[in-house]
C-alpha positions as CSV (number, residue, x, y, z in Angstrom):
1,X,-19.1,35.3,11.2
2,X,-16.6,34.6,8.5
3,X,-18.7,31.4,7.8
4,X,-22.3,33.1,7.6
5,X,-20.8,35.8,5.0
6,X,-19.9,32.9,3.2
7,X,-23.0,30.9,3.0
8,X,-25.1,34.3,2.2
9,X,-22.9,35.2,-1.1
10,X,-23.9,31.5,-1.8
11,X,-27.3,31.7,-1.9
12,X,-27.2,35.0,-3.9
13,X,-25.3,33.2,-6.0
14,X,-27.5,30.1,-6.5
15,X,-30.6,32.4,-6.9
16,X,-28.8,34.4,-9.8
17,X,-29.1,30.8,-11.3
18,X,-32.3,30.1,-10.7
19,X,-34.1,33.2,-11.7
20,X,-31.6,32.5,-15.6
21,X,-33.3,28.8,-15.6
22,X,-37.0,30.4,-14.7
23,X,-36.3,32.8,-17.1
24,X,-35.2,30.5,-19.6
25,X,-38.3,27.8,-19.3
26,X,-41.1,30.5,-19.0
27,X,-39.1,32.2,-22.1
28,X,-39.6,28.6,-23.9
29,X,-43.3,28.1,-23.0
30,X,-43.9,31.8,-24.3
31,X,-42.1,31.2,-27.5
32,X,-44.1,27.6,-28.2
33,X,-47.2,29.7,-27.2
34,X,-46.3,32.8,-29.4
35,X,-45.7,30.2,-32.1
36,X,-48.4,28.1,-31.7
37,X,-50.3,31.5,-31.9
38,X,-48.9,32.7,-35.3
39,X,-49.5,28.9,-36.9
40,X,-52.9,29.1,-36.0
41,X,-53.3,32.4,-36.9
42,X,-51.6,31.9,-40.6
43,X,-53.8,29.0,-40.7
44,X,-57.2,30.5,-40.2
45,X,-56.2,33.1,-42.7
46,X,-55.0,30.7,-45.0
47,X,-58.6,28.9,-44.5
48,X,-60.6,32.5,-44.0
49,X,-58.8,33.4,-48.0
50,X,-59.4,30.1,-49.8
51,X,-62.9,30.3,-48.5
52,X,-63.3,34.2,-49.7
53,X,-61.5,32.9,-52.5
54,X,-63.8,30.2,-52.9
55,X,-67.2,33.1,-52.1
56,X,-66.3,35.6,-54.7
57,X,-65.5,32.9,-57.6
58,X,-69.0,31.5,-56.4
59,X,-70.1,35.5,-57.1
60,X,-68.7,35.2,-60.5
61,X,-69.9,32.0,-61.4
62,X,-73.6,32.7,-60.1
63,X,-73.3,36.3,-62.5
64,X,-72.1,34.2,-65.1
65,X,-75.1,32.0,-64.9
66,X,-77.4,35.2,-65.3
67,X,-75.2,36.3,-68.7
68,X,-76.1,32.7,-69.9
69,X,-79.6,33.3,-69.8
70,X,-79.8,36.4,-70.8
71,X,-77.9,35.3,-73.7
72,X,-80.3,32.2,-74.0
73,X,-83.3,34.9,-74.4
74,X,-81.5,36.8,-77.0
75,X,-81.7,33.5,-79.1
76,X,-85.0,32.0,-78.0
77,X,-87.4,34.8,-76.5
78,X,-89.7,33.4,-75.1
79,X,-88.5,30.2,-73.8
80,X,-88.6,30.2,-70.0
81,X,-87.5,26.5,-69.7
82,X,-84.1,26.6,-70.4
83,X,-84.5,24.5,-73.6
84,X,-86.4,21.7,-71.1
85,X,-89.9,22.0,-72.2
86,X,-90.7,22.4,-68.3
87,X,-90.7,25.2,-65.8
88,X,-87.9,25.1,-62.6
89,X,-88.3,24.8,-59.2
90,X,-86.3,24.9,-56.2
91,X,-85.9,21.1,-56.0
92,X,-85.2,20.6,-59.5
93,X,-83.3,23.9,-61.3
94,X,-81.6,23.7,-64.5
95,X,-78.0,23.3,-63.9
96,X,-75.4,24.1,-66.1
97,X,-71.0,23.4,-65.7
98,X,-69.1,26.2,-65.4
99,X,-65.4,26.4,-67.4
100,X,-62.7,28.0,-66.8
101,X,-60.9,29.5,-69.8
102,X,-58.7,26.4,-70.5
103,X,-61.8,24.2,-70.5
104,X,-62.2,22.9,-67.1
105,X,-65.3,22.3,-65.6
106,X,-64.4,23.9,-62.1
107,X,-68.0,24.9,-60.7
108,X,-71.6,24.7,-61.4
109,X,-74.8,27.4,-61.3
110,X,-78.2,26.3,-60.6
111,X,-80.8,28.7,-62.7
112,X,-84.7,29.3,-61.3
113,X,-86.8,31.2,-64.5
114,X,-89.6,33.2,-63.4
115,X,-92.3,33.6,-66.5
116,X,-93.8,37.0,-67.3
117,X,-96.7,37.6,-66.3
118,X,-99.8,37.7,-68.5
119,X,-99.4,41.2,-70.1
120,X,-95.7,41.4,-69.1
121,X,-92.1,40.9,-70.7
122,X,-90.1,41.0,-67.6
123,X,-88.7,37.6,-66.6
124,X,-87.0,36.7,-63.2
125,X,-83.9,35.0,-63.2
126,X,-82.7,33.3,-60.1
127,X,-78.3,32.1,-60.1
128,X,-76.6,30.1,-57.9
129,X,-73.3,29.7,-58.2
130,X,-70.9,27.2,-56.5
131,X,-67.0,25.8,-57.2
132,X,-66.3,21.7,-57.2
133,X,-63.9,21.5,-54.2
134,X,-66.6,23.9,-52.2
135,X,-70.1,23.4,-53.2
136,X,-71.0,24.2,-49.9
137,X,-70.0,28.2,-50.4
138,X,-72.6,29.3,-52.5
139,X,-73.5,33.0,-53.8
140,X,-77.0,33.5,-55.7
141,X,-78.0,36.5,-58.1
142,X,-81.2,38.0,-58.7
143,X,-81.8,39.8,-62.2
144,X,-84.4,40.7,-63.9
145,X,-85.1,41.2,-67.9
146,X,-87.6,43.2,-69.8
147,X,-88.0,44.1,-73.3
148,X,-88.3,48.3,-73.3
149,X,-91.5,48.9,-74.5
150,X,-92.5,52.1,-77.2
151,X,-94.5,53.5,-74.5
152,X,-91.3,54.6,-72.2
153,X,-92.0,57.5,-74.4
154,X,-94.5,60.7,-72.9
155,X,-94.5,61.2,-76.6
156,X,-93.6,59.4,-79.8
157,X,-94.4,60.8,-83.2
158,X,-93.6,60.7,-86.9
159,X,-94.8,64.6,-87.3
160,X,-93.5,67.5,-86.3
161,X,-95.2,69.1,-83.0
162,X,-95.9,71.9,-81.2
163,X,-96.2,72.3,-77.2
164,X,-98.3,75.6,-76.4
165,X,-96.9,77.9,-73.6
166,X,-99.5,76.2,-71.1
167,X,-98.3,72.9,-71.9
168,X,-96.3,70.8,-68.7
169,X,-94.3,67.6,-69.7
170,X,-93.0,64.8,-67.4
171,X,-91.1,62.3,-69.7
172,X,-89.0,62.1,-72.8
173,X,-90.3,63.1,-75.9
174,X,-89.4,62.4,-79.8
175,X,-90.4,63.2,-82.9
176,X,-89.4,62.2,-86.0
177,X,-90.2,65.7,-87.4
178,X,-89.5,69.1,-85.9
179,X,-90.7,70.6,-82.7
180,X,-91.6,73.8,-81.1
181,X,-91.7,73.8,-78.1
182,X,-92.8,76.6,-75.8
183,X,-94.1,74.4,-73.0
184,X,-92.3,73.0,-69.9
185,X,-90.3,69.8,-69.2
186,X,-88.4,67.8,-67.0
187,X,-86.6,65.4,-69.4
188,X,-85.2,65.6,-73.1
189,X,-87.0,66.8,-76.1
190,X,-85.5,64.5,-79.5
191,X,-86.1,65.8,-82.9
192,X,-84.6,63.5,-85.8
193,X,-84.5,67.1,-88.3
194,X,-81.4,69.4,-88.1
195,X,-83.8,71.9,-89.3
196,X,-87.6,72.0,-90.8
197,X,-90.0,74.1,-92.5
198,X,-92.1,75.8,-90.2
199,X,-95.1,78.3,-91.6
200,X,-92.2,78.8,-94.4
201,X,-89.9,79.9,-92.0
202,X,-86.4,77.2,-91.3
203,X,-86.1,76.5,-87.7
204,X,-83.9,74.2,-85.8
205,X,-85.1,70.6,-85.2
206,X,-86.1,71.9,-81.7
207,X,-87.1,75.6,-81.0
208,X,-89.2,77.8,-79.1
209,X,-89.9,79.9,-75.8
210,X,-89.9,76.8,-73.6
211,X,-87.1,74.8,-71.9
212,X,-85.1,74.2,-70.2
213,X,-83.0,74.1,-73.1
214,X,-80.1,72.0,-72.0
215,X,-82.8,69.2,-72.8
216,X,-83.5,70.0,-76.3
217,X,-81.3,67.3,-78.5
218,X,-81.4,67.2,-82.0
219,X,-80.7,65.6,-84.8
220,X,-81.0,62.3,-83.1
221,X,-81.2,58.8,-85.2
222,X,-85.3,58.6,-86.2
223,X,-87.7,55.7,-84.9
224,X,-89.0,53.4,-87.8
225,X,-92.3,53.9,-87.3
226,X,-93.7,50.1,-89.1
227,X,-91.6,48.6,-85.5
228,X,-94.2,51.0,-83.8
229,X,-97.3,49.5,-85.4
230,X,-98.4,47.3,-82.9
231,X,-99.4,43.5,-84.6
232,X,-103.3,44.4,-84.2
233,X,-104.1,41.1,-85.9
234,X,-102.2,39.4,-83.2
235,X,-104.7,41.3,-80.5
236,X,-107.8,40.0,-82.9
237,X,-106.2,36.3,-82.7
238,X,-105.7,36.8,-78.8
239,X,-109.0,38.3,-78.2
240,X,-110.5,35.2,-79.7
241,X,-108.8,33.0,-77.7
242,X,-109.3,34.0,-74.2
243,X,-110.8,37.3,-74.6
244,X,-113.4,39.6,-75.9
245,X,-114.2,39.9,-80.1
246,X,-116.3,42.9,-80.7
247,X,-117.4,42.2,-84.8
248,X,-119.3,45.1,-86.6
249,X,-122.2,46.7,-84.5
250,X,-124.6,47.4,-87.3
251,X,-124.8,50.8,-85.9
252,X,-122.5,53.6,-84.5
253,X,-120.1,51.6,-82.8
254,X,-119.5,50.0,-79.3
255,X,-119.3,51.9,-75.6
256,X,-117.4,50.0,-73.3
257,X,-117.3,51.5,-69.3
258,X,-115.4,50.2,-66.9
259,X,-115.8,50.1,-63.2
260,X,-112.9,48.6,-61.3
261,X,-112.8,45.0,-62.6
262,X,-115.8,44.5,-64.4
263,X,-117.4,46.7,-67.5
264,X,-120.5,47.5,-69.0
265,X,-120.9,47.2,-73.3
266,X,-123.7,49.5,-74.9
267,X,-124.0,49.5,-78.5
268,X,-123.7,53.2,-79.8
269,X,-127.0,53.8,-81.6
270,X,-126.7,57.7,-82.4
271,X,-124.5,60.5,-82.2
272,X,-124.5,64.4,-81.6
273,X,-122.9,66.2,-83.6
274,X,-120.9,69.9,-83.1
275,X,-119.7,72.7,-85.2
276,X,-116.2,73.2,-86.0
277,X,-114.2,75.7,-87.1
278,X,-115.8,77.7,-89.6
279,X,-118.9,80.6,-89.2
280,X,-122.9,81.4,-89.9
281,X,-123.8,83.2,-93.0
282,X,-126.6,84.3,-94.4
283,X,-128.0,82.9,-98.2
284,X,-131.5,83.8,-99.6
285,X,-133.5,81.6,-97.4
286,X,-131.9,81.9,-93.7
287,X,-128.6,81.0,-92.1
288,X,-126.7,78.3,-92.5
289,X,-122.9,76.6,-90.9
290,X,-120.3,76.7,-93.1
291,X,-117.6,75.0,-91.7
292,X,-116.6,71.8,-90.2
293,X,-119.3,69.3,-88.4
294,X,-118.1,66.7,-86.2
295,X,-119.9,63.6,-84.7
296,X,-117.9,62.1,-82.0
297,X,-120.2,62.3,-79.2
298,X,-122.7,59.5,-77.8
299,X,-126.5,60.2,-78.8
300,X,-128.6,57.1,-77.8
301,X,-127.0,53.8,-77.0
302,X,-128.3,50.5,-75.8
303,X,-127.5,48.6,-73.2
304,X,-126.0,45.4,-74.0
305,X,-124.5,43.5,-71.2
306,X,-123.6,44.6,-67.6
307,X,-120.9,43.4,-64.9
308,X,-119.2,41.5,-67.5
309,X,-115.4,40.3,-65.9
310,X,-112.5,41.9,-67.4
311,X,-110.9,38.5,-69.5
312,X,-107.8,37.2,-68.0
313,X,-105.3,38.4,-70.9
314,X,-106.8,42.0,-70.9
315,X,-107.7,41.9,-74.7
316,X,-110.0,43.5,-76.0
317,X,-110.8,43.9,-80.1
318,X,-113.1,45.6,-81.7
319,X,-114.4,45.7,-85.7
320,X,-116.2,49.2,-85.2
321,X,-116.0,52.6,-83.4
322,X,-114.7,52.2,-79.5
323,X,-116.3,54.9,-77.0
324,X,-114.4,54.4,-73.6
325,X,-114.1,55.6,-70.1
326,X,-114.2,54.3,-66.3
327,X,-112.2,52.7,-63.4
328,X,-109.7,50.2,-64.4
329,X,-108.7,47.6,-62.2
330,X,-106.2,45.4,-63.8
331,X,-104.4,45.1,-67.3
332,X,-106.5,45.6,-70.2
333,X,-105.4,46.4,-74.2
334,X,-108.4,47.7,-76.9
335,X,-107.6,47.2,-80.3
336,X,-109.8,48.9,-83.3
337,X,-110.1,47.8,-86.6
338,X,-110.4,45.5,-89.5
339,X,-108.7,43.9,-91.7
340,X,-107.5,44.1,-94.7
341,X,-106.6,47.3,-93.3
342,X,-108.5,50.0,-94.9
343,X,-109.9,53.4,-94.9
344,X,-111.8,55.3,-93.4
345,X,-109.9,53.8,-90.6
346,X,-111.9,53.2,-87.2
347,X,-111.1,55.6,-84.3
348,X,-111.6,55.4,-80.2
349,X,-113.1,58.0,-78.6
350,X,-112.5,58.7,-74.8
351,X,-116.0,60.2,-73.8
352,X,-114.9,60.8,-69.9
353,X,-112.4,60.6,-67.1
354,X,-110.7,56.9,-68.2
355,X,-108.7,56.1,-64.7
356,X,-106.8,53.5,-62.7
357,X,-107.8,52.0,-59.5
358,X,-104.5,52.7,-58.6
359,X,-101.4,54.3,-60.2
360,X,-98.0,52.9,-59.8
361,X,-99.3,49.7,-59.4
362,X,-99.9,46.8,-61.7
363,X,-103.3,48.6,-63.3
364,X,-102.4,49.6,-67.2
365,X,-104.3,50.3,-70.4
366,X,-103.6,50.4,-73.8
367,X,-105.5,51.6,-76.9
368,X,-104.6,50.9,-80.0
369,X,-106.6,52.5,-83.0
370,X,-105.9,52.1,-86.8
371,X,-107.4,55.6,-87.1
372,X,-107.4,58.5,-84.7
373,X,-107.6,58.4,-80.8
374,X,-110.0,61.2,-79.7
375,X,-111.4,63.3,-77.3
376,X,-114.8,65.0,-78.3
377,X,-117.1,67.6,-77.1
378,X,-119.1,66.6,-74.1
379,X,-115.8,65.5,-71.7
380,X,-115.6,67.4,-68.2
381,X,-114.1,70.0,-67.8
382,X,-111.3,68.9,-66.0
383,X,-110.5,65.4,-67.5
384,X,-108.4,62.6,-66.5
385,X,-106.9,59.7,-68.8
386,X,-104.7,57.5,-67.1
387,X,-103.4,55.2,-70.1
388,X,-100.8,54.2,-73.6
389,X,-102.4,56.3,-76.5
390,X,-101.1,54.6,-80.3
391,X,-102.8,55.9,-83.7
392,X,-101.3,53.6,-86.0
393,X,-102.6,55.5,-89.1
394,X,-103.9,58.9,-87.4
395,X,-103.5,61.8,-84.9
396,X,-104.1,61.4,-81.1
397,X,-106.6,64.9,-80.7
398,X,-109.2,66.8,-80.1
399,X,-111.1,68.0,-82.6
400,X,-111.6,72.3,-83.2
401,X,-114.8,73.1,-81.6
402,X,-116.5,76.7,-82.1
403,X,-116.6,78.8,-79.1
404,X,-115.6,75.9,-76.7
405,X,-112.7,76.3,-73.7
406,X,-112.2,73.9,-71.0
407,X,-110.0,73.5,-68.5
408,X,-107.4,71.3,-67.8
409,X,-106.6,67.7,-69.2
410,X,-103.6,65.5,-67.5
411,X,-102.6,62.4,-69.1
412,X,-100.8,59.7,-67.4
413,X,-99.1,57.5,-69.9
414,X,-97.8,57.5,-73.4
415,X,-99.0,59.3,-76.3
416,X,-97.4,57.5,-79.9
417,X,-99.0,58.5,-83.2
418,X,-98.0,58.8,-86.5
419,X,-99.8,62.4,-87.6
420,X,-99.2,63.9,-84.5
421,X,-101.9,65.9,-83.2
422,X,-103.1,68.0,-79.8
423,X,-105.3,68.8,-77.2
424,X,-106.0,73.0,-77.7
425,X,-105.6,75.5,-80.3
426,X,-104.4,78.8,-79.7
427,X,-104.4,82.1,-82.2
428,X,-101.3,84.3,-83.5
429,X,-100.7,85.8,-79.9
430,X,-100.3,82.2,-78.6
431,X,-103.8,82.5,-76.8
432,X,-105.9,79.2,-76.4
433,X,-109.0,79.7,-78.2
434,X,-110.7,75.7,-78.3
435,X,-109.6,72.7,-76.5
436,X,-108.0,72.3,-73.5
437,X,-106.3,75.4,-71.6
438,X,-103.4,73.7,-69.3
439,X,-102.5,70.1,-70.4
440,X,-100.2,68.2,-68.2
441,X,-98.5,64.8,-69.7
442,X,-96.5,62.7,-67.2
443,X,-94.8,59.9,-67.9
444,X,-95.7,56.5,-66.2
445,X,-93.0,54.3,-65.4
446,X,-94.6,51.2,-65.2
447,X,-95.2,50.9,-69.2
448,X,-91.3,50.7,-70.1
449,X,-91.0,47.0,-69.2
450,X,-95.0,46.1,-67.9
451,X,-96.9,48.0,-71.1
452,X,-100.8,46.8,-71.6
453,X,-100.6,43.1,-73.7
454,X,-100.3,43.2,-76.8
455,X,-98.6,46.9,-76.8
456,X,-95.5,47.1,-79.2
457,X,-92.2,46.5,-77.4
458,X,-88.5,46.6,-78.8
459,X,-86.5,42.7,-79.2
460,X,-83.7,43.0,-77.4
461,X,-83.9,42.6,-73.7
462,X,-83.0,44.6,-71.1
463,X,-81.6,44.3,-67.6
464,X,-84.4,46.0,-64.9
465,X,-82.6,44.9,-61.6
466,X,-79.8,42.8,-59.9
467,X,-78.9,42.1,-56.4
468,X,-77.9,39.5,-54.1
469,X,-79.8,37.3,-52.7
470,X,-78.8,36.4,-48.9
């Protein structure tokens, strides 16, 4: 009995042992395991941060190749070749070293520049950027750069203005002289005077029943209006070579009516004429007007060619009178005038509803008139112009007519002239008494960086967009 105690406390004995060792080996393979774990862990992570390292320099590199051309335009505007007399492709891009500040060439960026298109001063810029050790990690950058054009403005003027009560504006507005403003808006109204002279009364650079008022900003640093002035002798060059020369008539002037992508030209033979402001009286011998007479309006025209395609640059020119109206389907730019520049200056008149196919898209127009930019007596009476309005020496207007109310005009675009001008007239009590009742001006986005060819722009560029490219 003695014996079998004995052997038991034995065995306990041994397995207190063996359960140390099994503890002890299993506590080694854990350890290796745990360790193995953490190496392989500290090495991904080592490998996961170089390589996000390695991503985010390839970020900065790829940015810095977009400052590099932007920086290349700044010198060399319209060079889209990077210097190589040759456009880029994906096979072939320019590529440029990329330093670091002590001078080391440590990565590269690969540039694709896409051109403007005709009419257009945005260019694309496409960067890739990569290090040396890790070409294979690259980022790429997507920008792109316009010149601002003149006609980001609703309106743009060297004289001082006046907005009625019925008046509605969408877009910025400046003026170079003072504004009242009774009207509506949605965006700032700039006035370059402290104060002006109005009806010999001083008024603040902006005033009036309108607002809100929190937009009104003035004085504000004026706009040099000879930048404005759009090189018409550039259109007349442009319009020689690979679009459409209008020379004198002989006659009235020239009606051009457009119809999607095509357009009809008449030559203007006669015009009607309307009274003014002014009144009848009576002289020995009958009544007679005394008072303004204005001929702006189409008499008898002749037809002189029909379904003619709208020239691939959009330029039109024109040595005499411009009537226009229509459907426009693309990008188109009428310039009036001759040269040496001289008066009486030559106007355009917009006869009827001048529209595009489509808004917000690439459809734009542009006219350009050395004289004034006018609407005359026989329009609808609720009339559409969908376009960029610049008088160079004049008003953009319609004249006073006696007795004559209509409606409502909306304009789509920009209106830029250097005498001002208006739509309606109204009497002492703020009452519309010729022209146009409610006019509505909205601004159209598309003409800041994509204005009609030809159309003055500023020479600095811009940046539109940027964004990564996956």
């Amino acid at each position: 009995m003695k014996y079998f105690k004995k052997q038991f406390a034995q065995l306990v004995h041994d397995t207190k042992g063996t359960m140390v060792v099994v503890i002890l080996v299993f506590g080694a393979v854990a350890t290796m395991i745990i360790a193995s774990g953490i190496s392989s862990y500290a090495y991904f992570e080592h490998r996961a941060s170089n390589r996000k390292y390695d991503s985010d320099l390839a970020l900065h590199i790829a940015e810095a190749g977009l400052n590099y051309y932007k920086w290349h335009l700044a010198h060399n505007p319209t060079d889209y070749y990077d210097g190589n007399g040759g456009p880029s492709t994906s096979t072939d891009p320019y590529i440029h070293d990329y330093y670091d500040k002590d001078g080391n060439a440590i990565g590269k960026f690969e540039l694709l520049i896409e051109e403007p298109e005709v009419g257009s001063t945005v260019v694309g810029v496409e960067s890739t950027g990569y290090t040396n050790w890790s070409p294979h990690v690259k980022r790429t950058l997507y920008a792109r750069y316009g010149f601002p054009s003149f006609a980001d403005y609703t309106f743009l003027s060297n004289a001082n203005l006046w907005f009625s009560f019925s008046a509605i504006v969408h877009g910025v507005i400046h003026s170079n002289g003072g504004i009242r403003f009774d009207g509506e808006t949605d965006s700032w109204v700039k006035s370059a005077k402290e104060t002006y002279k109005y009806e010999n009364q001083t008024h603040k650079g902006v005033w009036g029943g309108g607002g809100p008022k929190s937009f009104w900003v003035y004085p504000v640093p004026p706009i040099d209006f000879d930048s404005v002035s759009s090189d018409l002798a550039a259109i007349r060059d442009e319009a020689d070579a690979s679009g459409v020369h209008l020379f004198s008539s002989g006659a009235e002037g020239y009606h051009v009516v457009f119809s999607g992508d095509t357009y009809d030209l008449y030559q203007v033979d006669t015009r009607d004429c309307y009274y003014g402001e002014g009144r009848w009286r009576h002289k020995w011998g009958g009544w007679y007007w005394d008072g303004e007479v204005y001929c702006f309006d189409i008499g008898d025209e002749t037809l002189i060619s029909e379904d003619n395609a709208i020239p691939a640059s959009g330029m039109f020119f024109s040595e005499d009178n411009v009537w226009v109206e229509g459907t426009v389907d693309g990008r188109i730019t009428i310039g009036v005038g001759r040269f040496p520049v001289q008066e009486p200056y030559l106007n355009i008149i917009i006869n009827n509803n001048l529209v595009y196919n489509a808004k917000n898209d690439d459809d734009v127009v542009g006219l350009i008139a050395q004289g004034d930019i006018i609407v005359p007596y026989e329009t609808p009476d609720t009339m559409e112009i969908n376009a960029a309005l610049l008088s160079q020496y004049g008003s953009n207007y319609r004249p006073y007519y006696d007795e004559d109310m209509k409606a409502e005009l909306s304009i789509f675009g920009s209106q830029i002239s250097y005498e001002g001008g208006g739509w309606k007239y109204v009497n002492g009590w703020g009452n519309v008494i010729s022209g146009y009742e409610d006019t509505i001006h909205s601004y159209d986005g598309n003409l800041k960086y994509n204005p009609p060819p030809g159309f003055p722009v500023g020479n600095v560029h811009e940046i539109l967009s940027w964004e990564e490219v996956e």
